[in-house]
N, C-alpha and C positions, 0 to 999 in steps of 0.2 A: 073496299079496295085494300084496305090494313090488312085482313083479314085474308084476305088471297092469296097478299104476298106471302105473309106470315106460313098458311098452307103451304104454299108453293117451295116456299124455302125446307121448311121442314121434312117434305117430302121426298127434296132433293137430298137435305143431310141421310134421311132414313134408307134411301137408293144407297147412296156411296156406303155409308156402315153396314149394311146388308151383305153388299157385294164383296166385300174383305174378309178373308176366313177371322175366326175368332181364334185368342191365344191355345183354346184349348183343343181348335181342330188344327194347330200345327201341331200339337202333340199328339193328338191322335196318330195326323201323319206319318212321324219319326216311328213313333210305335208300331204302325204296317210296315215301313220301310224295316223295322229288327225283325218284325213276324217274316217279311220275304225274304230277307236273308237267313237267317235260320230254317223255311224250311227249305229254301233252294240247296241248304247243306244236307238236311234230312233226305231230301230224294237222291242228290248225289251220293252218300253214303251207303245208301241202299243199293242204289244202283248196281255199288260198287262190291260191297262188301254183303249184303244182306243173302240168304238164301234162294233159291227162285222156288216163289210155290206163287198159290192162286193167291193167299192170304195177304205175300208182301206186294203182287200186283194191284190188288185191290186198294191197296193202304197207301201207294203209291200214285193210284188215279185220283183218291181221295185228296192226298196232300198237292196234285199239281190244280185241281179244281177250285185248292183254297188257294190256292198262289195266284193262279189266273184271277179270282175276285178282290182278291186285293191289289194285285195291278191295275187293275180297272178304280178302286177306289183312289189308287195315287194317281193315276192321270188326271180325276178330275179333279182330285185337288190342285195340283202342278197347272190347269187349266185356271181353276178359279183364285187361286193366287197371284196368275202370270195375269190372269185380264186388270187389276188394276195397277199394274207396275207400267213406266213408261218402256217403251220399244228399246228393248238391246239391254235393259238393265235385271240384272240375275239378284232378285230377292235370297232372303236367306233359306226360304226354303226350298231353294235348286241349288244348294250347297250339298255335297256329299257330308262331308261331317259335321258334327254340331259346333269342333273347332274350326271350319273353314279351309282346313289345311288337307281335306281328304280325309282326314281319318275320324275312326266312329268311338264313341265310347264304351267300352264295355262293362256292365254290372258283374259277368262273370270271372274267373278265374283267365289270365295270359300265357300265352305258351309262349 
């Protein structure tokens, strides 16, 4: 009967820390979220500015096919994040920026 519990309990702590991403799949996260920005600016530049041949279309479907897999990868995160927060409450990782305040931080150079 000890022993049951003991299982039982355990099994249930190993469910709930399962189910909660780990510190290092929020940064992954943040990380696909700089990769889709960046190349959403990459296709728009192109769009804009690039030459039209076969070469910049091709490089172009290539870059929205990697944008669409990682949108897919941040939904399920945003999914498996959101399942163990209570109802109505917005974790940090549906914060747009790392400061809270909207904005993101950048490694590179500011204009």
């Amino acid at each position: 009967m000890k022993a049951e519990f003991v299982n039982e309990m355990f099994s249930l702590i190993e469910a709930h820390v399962e189910s909660r991403p780990s510190p290092i799949e929020f940064e992954m996260a943040y990380q696909a979220r700089i990769a889709i920005d960046r190349i959403r600016f990459a296709i728009k530049h192109t769009e804009q500015f690039g030459p039209r041949s076969d070469q910049i279309r091709e490089a172009g479907l290539q870059l929205l096919d990697a944008l669409q897999r990682l949108e897919i990868v941040d939904r399920r995160f945003q999914e498996r994040s959101r399942s163990g927060t209570k109802p109505g409450h917005v974790g940090a990782c549906a914060q747009e920026g790392a400061d809270g305040n909207g904005r993101r931080y950048s490694h590179g150079p500011t204009s």
